[in-house]
LODO-609970 format. One record per residue: residue in three letters; x, y, z of N, C-alpha, C in turn. Coordinates in steps of 0.02 Angstrom, whole numbers, padded with zeros to 5 digits, always signed. Layout:
BEGIN
alaXYZXYZXYZ ...
// end
This chain:
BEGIN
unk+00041-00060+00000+00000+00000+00000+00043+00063+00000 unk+00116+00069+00044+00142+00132+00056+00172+00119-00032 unk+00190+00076-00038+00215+00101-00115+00197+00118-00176 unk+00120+00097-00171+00083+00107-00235+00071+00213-00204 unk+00046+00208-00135+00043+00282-00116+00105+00333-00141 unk+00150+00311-00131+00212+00349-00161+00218+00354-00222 unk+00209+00322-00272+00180+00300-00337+00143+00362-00349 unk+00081+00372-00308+00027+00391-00292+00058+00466-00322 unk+00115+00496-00275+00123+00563-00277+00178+00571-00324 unk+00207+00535-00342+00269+00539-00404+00238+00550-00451 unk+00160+00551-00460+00144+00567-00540+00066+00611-00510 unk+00065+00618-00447+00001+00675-00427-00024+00722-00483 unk+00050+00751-00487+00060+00821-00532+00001+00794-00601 unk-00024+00746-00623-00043+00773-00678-00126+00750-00652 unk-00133+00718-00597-00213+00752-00570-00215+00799-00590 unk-00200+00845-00561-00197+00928-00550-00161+00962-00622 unk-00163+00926-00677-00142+00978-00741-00083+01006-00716 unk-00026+00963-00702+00036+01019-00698+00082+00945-00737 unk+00108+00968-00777+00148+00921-00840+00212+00852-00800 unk+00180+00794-00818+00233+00762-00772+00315+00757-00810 unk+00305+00750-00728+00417+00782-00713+00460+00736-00763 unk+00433+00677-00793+00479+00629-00835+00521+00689-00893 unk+00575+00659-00894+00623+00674-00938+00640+00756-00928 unk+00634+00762-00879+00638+00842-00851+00692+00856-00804 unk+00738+00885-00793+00789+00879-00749+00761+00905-00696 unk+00716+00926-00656+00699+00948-00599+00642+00887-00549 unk+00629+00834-00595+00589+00771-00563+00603+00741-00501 unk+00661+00759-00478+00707+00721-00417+00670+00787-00359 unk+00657+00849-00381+00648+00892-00340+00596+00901-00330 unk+00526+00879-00379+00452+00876-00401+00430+00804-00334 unk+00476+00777-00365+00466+00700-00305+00465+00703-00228 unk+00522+00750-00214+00525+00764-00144+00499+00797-00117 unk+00459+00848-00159+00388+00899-00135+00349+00883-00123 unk+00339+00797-00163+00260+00765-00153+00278+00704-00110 unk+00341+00693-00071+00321+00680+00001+00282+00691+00051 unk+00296+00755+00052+00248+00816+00109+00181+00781+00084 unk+00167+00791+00033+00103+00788+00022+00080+00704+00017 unk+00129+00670+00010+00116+00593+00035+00100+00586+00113 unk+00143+00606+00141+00133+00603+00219+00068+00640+00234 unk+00016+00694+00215-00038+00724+00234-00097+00698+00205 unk-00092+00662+00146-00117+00618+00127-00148+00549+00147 unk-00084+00521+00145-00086+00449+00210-00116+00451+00259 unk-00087+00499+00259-00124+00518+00381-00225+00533+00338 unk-00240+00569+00338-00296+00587+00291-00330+00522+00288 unk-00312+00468+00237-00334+00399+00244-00330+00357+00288 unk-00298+00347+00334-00302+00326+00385-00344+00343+00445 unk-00332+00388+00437-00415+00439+00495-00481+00433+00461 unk-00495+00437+00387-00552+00414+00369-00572+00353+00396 unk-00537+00301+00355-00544+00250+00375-00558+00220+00453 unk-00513+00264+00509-00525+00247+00571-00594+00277+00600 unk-00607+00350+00568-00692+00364+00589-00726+00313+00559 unk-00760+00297+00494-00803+00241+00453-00797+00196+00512 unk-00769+00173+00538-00740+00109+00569-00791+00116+00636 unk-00772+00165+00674-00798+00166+00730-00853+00211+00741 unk-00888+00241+00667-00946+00251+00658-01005+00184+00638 unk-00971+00151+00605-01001+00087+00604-01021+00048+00697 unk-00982+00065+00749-00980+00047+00803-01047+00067+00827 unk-01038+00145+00820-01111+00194+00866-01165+00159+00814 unk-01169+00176+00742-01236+00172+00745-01256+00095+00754 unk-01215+00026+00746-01234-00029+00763-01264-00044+00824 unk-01223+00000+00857-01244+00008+00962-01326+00070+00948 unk-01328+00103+00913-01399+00133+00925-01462+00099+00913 unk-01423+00076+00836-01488+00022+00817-01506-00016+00866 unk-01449-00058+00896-01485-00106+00933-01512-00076+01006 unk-01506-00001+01018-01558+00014+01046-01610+00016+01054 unk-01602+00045+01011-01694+00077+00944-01715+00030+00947 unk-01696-00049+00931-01747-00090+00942-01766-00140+01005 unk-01719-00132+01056-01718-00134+01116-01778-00100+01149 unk-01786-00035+01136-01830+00005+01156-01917+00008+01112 unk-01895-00021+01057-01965-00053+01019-01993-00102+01045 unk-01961-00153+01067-01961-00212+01124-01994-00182+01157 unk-01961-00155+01202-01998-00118+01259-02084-00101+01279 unk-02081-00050+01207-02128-00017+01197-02206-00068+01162 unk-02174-00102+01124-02197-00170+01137-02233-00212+01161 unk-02192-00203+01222-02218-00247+01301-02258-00219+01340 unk-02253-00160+01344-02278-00127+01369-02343-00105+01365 unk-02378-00094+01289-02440-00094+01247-02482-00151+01258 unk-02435-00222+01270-02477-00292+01270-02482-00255+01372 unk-02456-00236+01390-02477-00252+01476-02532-00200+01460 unk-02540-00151+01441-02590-00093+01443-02644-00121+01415 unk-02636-00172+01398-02710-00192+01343-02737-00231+01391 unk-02691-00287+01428-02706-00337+01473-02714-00303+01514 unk-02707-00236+01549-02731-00215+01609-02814-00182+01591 unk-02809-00168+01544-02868-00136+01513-02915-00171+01491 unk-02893-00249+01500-02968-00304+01487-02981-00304+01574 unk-02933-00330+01598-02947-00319+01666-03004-00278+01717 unk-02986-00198+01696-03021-00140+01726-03084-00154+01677 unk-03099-00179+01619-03158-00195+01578-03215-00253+01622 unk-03176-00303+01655-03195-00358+01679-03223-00329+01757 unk-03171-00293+01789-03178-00258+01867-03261-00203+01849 unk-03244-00174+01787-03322-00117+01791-03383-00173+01793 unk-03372-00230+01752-03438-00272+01734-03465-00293+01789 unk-03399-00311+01848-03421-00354+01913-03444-00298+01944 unk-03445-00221+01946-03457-00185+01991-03520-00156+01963 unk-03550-00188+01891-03620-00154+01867-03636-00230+01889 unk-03646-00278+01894-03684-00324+01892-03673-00326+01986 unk-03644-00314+02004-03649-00306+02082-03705-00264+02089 unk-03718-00200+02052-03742-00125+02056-03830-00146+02043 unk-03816-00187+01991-03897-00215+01959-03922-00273+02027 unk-03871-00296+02041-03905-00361+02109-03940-00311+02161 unk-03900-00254+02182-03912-00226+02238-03988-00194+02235 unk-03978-00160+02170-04037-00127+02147-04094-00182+02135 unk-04095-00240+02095-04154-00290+02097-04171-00310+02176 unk-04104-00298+02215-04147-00328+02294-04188-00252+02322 unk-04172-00205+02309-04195-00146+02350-04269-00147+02314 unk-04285-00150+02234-04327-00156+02197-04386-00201+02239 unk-04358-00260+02243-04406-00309+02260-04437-00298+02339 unk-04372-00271+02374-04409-00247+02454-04437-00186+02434 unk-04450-00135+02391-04496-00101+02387-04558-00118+02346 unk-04547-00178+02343-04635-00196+02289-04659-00225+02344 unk-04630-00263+02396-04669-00305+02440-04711-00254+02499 unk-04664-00187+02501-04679-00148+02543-04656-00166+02633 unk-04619-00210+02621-04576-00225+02687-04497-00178+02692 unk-04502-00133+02641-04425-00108+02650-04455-00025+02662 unk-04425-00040+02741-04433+00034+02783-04400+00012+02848 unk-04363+00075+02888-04331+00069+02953-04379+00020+02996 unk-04444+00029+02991-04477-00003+03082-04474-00066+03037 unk-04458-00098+02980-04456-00156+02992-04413-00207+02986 unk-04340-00167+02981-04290-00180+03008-04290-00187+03097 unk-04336-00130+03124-04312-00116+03187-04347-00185+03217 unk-04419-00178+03172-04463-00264+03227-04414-00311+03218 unk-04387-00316+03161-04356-00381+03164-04313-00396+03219 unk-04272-00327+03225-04207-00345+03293-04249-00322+03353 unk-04329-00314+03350-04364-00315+03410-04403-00382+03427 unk-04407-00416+03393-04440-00480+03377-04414-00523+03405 unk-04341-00536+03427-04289-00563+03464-04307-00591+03518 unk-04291-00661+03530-04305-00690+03581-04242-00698+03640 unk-04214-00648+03670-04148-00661+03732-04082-00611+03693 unk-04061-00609+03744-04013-00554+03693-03950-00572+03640 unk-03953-00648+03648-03904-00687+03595-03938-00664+03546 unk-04004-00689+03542-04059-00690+03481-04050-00612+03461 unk-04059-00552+03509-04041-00495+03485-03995-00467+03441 unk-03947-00508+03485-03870-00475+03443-03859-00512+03363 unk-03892-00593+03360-03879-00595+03298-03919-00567+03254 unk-03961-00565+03254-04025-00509+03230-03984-00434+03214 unk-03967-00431+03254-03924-00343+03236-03884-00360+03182 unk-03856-00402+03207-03770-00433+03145-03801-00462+03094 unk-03856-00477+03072-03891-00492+03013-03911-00446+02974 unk-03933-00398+03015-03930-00342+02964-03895-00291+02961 unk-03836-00301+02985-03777-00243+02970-03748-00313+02913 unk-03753-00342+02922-03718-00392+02867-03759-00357+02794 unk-03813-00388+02795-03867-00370+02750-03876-00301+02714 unk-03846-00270+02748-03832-00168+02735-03777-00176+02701 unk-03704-00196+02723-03641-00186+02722-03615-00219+02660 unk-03662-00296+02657-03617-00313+02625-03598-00309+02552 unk-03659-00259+02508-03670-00245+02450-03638-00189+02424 unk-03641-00145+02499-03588-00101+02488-03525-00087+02486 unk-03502-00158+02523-03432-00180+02528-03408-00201+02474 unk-03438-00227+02431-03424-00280+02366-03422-00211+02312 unk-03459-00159+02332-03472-00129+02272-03408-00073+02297 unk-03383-00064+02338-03311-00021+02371-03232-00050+02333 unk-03250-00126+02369-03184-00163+02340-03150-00141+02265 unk-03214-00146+02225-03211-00166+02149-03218-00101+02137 unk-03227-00061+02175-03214+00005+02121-03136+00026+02144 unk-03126+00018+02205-03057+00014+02217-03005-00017+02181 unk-03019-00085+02152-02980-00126+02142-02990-00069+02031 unk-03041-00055+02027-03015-00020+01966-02998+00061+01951 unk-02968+00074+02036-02926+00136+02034-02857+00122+02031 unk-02844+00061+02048-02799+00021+02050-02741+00007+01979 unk-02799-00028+01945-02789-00035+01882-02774+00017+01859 unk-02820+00083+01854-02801+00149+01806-02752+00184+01817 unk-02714+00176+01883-02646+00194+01900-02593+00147+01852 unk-02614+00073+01848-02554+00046+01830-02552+00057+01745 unk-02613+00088+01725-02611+00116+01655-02559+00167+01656 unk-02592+00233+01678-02560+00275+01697-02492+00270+01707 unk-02469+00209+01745-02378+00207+01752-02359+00207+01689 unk-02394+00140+01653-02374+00122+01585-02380+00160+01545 unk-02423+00209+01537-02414+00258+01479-02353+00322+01492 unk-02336+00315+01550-02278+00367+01570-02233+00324+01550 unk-02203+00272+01553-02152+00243+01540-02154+00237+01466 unk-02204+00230+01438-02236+00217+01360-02193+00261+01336 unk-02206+00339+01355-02196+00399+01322-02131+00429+01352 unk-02101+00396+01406-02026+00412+01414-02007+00386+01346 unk-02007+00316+01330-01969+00269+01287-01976+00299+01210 unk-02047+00315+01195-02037+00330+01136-02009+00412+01112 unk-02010+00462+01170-01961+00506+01173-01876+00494+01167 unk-01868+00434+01195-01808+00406+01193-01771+00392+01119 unk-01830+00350+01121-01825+00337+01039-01832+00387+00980 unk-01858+00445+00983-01856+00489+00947-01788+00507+00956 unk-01763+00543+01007-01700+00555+01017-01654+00511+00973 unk-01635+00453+00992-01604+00406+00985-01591+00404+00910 unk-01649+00417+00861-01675+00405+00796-01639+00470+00755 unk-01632+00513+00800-01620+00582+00765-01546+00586+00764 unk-01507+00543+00822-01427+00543+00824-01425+00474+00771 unk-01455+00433+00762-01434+00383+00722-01429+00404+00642 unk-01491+00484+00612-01480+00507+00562-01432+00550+00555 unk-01408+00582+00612-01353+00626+00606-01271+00561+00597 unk-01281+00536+00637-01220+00461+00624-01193+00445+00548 unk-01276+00423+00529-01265+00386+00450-01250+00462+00399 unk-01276+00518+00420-01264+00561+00378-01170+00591+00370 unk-01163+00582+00435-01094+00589+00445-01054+00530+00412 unk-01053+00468+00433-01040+00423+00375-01034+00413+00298 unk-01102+00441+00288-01086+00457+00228-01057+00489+00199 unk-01049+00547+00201-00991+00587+00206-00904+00578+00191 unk-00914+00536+00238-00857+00501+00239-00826+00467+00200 unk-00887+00421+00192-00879+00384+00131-00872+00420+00055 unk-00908+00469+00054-00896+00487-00010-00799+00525-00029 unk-00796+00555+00041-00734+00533+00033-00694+00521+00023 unk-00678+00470+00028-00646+00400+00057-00645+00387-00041 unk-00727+00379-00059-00724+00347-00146-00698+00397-00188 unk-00675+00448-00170-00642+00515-00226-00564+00504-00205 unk-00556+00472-00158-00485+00449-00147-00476+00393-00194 unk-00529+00340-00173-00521+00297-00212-00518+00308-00309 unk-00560+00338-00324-00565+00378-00397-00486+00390-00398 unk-00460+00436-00374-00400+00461-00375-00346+00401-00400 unk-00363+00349-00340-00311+00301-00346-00304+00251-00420 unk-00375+00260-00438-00367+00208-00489-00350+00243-00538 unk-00371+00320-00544-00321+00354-00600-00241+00354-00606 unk-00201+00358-00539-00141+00367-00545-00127+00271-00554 unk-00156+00215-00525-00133+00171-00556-00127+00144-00612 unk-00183+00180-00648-00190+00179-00739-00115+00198-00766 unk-00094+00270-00727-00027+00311-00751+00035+00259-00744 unk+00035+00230-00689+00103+00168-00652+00084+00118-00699 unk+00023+00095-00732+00030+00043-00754+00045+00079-00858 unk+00023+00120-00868+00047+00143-00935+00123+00178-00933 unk+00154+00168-00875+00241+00173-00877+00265+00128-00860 unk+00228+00076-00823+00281-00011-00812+00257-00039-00895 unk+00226+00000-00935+00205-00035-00995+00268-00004-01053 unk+00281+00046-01043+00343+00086-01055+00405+00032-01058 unk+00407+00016-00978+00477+00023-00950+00481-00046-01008 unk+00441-00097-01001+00442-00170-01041+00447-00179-01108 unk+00426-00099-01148+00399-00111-01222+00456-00126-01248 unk+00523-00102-01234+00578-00125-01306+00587-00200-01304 unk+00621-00224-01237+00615-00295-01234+00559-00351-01268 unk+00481-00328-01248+00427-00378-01293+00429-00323-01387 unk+00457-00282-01387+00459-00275-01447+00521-00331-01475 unk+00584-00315-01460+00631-00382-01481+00588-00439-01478 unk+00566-00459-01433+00539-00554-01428+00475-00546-01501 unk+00442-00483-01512+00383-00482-01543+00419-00499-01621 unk+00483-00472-01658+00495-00450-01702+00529-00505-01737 unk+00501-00524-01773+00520-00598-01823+00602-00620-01830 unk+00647-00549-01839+00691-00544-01873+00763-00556-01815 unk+00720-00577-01751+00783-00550-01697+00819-00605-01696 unk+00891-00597-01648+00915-00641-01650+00926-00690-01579 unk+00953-00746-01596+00946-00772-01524+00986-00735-01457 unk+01029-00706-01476+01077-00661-01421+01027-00589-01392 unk+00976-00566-01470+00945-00503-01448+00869-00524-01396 unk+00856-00609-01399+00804-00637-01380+00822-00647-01314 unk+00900-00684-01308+00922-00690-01226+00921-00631-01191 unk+00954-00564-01236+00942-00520-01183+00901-00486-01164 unk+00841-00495-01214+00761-00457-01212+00732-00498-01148 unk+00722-00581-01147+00704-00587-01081+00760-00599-01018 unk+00816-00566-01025+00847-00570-00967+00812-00498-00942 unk+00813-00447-01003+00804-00387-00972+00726-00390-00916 unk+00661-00439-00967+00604-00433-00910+00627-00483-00865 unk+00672-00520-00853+00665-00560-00790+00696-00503-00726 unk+00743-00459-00742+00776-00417-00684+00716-00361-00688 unk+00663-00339-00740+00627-00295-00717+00569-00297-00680 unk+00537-00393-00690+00489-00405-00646+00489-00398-00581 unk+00550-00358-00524+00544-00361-00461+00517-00280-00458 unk+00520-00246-00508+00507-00180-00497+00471-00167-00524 unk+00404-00198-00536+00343-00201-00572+00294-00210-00499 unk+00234-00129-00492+00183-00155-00445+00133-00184-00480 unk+00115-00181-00547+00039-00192-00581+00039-00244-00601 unk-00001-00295-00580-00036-00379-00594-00015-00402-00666 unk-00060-00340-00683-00062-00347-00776-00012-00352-00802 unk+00029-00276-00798+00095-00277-00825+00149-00325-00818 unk+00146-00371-00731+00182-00437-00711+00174-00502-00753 unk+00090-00506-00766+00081-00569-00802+00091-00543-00884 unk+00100-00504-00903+00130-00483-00973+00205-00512-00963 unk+00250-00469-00928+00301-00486-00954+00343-00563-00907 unk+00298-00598-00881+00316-00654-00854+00274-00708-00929 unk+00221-00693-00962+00214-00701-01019+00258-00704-01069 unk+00283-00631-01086+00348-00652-01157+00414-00663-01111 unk+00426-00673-01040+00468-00711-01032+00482-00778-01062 unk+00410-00803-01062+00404-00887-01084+00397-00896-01145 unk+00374-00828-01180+00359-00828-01249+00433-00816-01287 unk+00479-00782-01256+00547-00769-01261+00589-00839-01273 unk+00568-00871-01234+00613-00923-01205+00606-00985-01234 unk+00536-00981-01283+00501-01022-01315+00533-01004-01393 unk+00537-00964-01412+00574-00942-01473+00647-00947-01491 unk+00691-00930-01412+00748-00961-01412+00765-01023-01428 unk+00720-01065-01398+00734-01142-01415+00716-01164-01491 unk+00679-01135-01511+00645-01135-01577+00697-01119-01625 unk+00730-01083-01620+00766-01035-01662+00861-01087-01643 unk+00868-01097-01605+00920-01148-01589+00904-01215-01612 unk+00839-01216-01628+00842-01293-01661+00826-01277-01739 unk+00802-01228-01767+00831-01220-01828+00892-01204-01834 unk+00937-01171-01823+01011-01158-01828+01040-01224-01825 unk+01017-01269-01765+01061-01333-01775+01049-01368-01834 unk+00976-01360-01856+00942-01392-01947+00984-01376-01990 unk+00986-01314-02002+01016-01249-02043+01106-01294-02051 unk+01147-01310-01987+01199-01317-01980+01194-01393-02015 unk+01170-01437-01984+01153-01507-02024+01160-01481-02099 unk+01096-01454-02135+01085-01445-02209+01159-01421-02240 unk+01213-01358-02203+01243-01343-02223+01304-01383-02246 unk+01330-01431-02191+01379-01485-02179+01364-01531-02264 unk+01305-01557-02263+01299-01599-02325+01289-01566-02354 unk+01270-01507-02389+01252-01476-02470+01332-01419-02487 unk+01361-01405-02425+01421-01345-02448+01460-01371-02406 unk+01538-01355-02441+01586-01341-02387+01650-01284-02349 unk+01589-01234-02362+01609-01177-02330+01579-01186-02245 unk+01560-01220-02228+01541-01241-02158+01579-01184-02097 unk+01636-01183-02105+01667-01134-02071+01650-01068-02076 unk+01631-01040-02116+01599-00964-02139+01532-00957-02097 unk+01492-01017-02108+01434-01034-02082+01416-01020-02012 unk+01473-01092-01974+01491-01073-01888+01512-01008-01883 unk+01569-00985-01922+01564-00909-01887+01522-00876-01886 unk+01472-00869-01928+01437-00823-01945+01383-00832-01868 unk+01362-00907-01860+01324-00913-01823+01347-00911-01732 unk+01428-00903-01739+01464-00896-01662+01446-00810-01669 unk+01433-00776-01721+01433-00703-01701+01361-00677-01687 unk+01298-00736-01695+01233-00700-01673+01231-00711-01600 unk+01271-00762-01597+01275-00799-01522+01304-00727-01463 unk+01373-00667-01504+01368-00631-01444+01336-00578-01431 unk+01343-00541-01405+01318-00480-01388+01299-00424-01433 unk+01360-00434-01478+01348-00386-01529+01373-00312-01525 unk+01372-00250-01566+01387-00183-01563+01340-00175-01496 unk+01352-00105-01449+01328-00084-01426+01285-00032-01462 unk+01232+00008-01454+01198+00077-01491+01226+00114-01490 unk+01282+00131-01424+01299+00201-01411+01347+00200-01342 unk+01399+00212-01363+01453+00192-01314+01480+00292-01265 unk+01473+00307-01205+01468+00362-01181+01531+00383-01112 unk+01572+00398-01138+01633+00391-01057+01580+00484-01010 unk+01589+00449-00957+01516+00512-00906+01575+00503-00854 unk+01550+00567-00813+01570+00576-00732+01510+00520-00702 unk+01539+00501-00652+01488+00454-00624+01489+00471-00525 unk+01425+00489-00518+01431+00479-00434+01386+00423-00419 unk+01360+00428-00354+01339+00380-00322+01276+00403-00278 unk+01207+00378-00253+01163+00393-00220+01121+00341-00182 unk+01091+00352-00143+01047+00297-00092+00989+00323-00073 unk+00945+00288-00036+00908+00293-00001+00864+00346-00029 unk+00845+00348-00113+00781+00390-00147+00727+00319-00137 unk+00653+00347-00132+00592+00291-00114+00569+00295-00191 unk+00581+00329-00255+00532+00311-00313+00606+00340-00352 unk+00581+00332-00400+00603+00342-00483+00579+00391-00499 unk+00603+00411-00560+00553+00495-00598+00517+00426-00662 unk+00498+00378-00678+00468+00340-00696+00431+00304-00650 unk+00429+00322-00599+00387+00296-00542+00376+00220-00525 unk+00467+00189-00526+00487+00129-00497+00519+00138-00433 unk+00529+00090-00418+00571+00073-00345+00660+00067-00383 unk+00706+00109-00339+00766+00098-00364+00801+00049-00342 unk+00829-00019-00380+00864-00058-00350+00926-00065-00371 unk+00961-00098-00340+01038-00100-00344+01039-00182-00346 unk+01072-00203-00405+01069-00293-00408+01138-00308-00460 unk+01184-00312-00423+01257-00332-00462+01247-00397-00502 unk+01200-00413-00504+01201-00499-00527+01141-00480-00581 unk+01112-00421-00586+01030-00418-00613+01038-00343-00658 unk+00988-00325-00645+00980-00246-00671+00965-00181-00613 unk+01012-00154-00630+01013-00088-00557+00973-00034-00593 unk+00979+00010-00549+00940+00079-00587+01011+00161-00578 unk+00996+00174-00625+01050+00227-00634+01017+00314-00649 unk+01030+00360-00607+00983+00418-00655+01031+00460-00696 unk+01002+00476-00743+01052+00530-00815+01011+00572-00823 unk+01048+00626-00876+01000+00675-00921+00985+00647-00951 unk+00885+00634-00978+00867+00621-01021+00886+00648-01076 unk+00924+00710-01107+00928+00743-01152+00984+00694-01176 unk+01027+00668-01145+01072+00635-01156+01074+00555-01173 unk+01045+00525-01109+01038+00463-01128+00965+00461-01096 unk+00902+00428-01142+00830+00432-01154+00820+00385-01081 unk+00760+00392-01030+00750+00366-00994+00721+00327-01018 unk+00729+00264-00982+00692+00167-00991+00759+00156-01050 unk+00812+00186-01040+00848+00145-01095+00907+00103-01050 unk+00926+00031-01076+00960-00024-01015+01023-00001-01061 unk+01068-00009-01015+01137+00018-01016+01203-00032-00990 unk+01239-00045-00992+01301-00090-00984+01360-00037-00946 unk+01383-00038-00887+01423-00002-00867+01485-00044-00840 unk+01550-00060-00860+01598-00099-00844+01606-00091-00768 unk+01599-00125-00701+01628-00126-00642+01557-00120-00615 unk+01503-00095-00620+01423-00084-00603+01378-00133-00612 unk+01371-00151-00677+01350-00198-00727+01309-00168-00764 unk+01239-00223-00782+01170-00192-00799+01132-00121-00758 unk+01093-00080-00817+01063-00032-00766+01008-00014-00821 unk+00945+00017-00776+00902+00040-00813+00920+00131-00797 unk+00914+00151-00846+00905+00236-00828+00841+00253-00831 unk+00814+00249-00764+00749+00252-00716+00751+00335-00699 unk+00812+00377-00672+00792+00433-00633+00824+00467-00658 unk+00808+00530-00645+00835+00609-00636+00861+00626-00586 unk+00907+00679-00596+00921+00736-00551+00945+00804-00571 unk+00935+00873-00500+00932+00917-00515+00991+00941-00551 unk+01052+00887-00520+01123+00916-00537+01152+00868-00578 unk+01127+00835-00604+01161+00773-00670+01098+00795-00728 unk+01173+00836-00736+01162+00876-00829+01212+00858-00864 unk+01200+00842-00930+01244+00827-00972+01272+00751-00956 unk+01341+00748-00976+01366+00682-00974+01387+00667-00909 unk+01342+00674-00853+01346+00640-00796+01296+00599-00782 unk+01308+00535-00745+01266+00512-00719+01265+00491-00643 unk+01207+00469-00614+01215+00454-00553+01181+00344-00533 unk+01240+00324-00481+01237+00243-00496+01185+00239-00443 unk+01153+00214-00419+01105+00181-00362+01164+00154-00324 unk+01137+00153-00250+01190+00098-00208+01146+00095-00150 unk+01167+00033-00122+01114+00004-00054+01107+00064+00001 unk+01185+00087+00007+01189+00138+00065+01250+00192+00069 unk+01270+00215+00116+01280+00268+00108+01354+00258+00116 unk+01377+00207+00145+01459+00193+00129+01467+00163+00078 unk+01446+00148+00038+01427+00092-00012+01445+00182-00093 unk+01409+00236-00049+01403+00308-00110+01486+00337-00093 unk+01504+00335-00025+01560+00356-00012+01619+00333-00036 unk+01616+00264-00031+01684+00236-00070+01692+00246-00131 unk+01617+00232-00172+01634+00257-00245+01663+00316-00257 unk+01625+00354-00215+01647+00435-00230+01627+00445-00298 unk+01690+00494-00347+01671+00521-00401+01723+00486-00447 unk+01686+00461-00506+01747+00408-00566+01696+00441-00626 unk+01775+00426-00667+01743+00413-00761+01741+00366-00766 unk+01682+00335-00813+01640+00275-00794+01632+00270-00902 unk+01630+00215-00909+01587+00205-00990+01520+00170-00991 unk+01480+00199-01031+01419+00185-01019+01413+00158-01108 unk+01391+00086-01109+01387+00060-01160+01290+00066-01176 unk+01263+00095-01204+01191+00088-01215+01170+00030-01262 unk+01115-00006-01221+01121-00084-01250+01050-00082-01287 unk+01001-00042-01278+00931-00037-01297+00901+00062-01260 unk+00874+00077-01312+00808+00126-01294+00746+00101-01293 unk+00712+00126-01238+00653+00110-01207+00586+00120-01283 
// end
């Protein structure tokens, strides 16, 4: 990720319509500006990413409020209903209590026995004062107890209308709650979103500048699959076309561009053999039909080497370390056994062109700098004693291919 980001800002400049730094002697200085702006960047995505993250937290924790509190509210509606068949059931017993009382008062006023003196004969009618007293307690029973029944039950549904009453206060805490609750969960997702949008204009961003990294690792590869492509090459220009993509596949970030040239690696390598087993045909046919045979082998020991160079260059040569990109927007490596990276004036020697340097070896001329003008160049090296010992030499620079 940090390298495709660096990537990212080595070719920013042409988001923003400002002409990229390739083949420009000031690219080394364009590069190190858009550090700053790598580092404010980075940080930038990383804080997005860490709000989204733990905005996803709150509103997951609200929701499952919100419906925590739907629950609730819920439960609460089924008890209000069940208390409310209840107080339905308590009025019926206290009208059908109400209708008993009234059919008995009814009926002692049709008989015409319902009046005080005949309550009073009755508890005068009494035979001893046991007989008295239950006589009294018969009809305080008889008074009391209709009125008692009809007390209870209206009590018992003042009772009830309180426990409504609780419930609809708690009802209407909760769904206040929930309003609340509902209004931070739209402010949440709105903020989120936000974010997200974002977050996808970064992303936009990114896939533009990887279009750019992948139409210059398409660059850096084209002369090499042009040799392997071109009918006419030879087996020495075929060995070194895929030696050149085998040392450039470590400095390749894009999928595509990898399985391309790990492709005419094999497609390379497939032609070599092809092309060595006609030559050995070729050598057969020649042996029996001529006997200039010797003219022949030589001819065919000279496709075998290396050949002219394009362009042979004696330069001042220094030494450098520890740059994070290329002004072609590779990684610079140093590989005595492989292909290193070297920076020149493009005016001089064309960037993406592979180069032969006696005591160095292979090199791609990948970079720029502000102060290698003209016939100077500068070598890559691991580190910084590694720049010191070289110090400053005249160096020959054999040019083996342009990009």
């Amino acid at each position: 990720m940090k390298k495709f980001l660096i990537s990212f800002f080595t070719i920013s400049t042409l988001l923003f319509n400002i002409a990229f730094p390739a083949f420009a002697d000031d690219a080394k200085k364009t590069i190190d500006e858009n550090k700053v702006h790598f580092n404010q960047i980075s940080g930038e995505i990383k804080t997005l990413d860490s709000n989204i993250q733990a905005l996803d937290g709150d509103i997951s924790s609200l929701n499952s409020t919100i419906e925590n509190n739907k629950n609730k509210i819920t439960s609460i509606e089924n008890e209000i209903k069940t208390t409310q068949g209840k107080i339905e059931s308590t009025r019926k017993q206290i009208q059908d209590g109400q209708d008993v009382l009234s059919d008995r008062l009814r009926a002692i006023y049709k008989s015409g026995n319902y009046s005080i003196s005949n309550y009073l004969a009755f508890i005068f009618e009494s035979n001893g004062l046991a007989d008295l007293l239950g006589r009294i307690n018969a009809v305080q029973k008889i008074v009391g107890a209709d009125t008692d029944m009809i007390t209870e039950l209206k009590g018992n549904e003042q009772a009830l209308q309180n426990d409504i009453n609780n419930l609809n206060d708690n009802k209407n805490q909760i769904v206040k709650l929930n309003e609340e609750n509902t209004a931070k969960l739209k402010t949440l997702v709105d903020k989120q979103n936000a974010l997200k949008e974002s977050k996808a204009k970064f992303d936009e961003q990114k896939a533009k500048v990887q279009s750019v990294i992948e139409e210059n690792e398409n660059k850096l590869i084209a002369n090499p699959i042009s040799v392997i492509d071109s009918s006419s090459s030879s087996i020495s220009a075929l060995q070194n076309a895929v030696t050149t993509l085998k040392d450039l596949i470590p400095q390749l970030s894009t999928n595509n561009v990898i399985d391309k040239a790990n492709s005419y690696v094999s497609k390379g390598n497939n032609l070599i053999d092809q092309k060595k087993k006609d030559e050995a045909k070729k050598k057969e046919e020649n042996k029996a039909n001529s006997n200039n045979s010797t003219n022949g082998n030589n001819s065919n020991n000279n496709n075998s080497n290396n050949g002219p160079y394009l362009k042979t260059l004696t330069v001042e040569a220094t030494a450098y370390s520890g740059h994070t990109i290329t002004a072609m927007g590779t990684k610079p490596v140093r590989d005595p056994n492989g292909i290193s990276t070297i920076a020149v004036d493009p005016n001089v020697i064309p960037l993406g062109s592979k180069v032969f340097i006696p005591g160095y070896g292979y090199a791609i001329a990948a970079d720029t700098g502000g102060v290698i003008l003209g016939n100077k160049i500068d070598l890559f090296m691991n580190s910084k004693e590694e720049c010191t010992a070289f110090g400053r030499q005249t160096v020959t620079v054999h040019i083996i291919s342009y990009s």
